[in-house]
C-alpha positions as CSV (number, residue, x, y, z in Angstrom):
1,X,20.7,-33.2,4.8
2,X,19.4,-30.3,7.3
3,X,16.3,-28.8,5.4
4,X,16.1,-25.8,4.2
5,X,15.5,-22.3,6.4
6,X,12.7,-20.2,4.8
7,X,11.7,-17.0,6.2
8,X,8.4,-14.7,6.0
9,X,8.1,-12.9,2.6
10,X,6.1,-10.3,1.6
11,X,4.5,-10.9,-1.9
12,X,3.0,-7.8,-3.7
13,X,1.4,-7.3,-6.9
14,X,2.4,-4.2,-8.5
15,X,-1.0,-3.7,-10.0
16,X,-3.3,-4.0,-7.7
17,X,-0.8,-3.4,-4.6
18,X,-2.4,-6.3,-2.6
19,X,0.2,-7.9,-0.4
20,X,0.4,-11.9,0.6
21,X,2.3,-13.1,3.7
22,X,4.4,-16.2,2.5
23,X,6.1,-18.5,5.1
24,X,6.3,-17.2,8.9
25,X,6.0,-19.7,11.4
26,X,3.3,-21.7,10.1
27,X,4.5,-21.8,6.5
28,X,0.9,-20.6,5.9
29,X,-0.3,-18.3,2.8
30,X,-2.2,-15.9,3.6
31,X,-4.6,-12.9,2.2
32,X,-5.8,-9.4,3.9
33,X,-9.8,-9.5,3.5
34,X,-11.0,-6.8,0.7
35,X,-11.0,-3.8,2.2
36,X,-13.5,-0.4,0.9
37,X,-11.7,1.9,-0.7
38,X,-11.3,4.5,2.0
39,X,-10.2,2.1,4.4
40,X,-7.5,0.6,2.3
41,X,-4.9,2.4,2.5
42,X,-2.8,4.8,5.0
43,X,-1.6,8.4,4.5
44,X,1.7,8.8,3.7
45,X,4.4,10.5,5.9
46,X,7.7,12.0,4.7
47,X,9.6,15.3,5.6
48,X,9.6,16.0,1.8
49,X,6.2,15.7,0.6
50,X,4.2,18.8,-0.2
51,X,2.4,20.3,2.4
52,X,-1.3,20.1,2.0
53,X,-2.0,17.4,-0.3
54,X,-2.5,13.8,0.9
55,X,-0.5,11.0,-0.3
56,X,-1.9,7.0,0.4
57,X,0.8,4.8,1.2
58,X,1.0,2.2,-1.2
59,X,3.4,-0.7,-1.7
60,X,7.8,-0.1,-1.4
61,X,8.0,3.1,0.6
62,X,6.2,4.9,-2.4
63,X,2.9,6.7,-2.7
64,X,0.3,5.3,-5.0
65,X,1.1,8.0,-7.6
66,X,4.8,6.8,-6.9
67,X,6.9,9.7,-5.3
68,X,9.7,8.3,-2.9
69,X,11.3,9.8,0.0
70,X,13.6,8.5,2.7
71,X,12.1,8.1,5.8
72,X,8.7,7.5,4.2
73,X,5.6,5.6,6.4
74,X,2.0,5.1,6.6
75,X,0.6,7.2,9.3
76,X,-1.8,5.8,11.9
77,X,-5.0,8.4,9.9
78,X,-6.9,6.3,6.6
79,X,-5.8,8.0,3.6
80,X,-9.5,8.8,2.1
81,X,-9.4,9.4,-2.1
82,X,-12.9,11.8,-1.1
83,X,-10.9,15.0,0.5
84,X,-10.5,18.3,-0.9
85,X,-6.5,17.5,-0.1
86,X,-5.9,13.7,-1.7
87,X,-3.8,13.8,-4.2
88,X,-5.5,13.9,-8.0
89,X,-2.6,11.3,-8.7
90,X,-3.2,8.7,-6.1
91,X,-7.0,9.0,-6.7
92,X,-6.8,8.2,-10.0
93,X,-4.3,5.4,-9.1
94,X,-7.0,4.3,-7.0
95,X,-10.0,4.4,-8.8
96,X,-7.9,2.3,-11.5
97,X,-7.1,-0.4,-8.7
98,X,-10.6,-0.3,-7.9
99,X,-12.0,-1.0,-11.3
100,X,-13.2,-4.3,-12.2
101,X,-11.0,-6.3,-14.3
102,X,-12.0,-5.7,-18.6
């Protein structure tokens, strides 16, 4: 019996919106290092989000406060929670992914 033929997954928790690398070539598990908050997400890019307010990317082509939009991406800029323009939403997202566990 041929084995079976397992490809690379993406694992994600919808908490914390960490994200595990399952399988590949190696077959190997494996874990982005912690990152600081303002380096741990990217801004979101879509033709229909508001003008003016910064969305973070977060996990399945939504924001962290969880609009969608088709064509959605992370941008090559850090989304950073400390601007006048990030979105109260996401922040607070944020701030609750960044809590320690009670």
């Amino acid at each position: 019996m041929a084995p079976t033929v397992w490809e690379e997954e993406i694992w994600s928790c919808l908490w914390c919106h960490a994200a595990t690398h399952v399988g590949g070539e190696w077959f190997e598990i494996s874990r982005p290092p912690y990152l600081p908050l303002g380096m741990r997400w990217e801004k979101a890019v879509a033709d229909g989000l508001t003008a003016g307010v910064s969305h973070a990317f977060g996990i399945f082509d939504r924001t962290l406060c969880g609009i969608q939009e088709t064509g959605m991406s992370p941008s090559d800029h850090w989304w950073l929670p400390e601007r006048e323009d990030a979105c109260a939403a996401c922040r607070k997202a944020a701030d609750v992914i960044e809590a320690p566990p009670s």
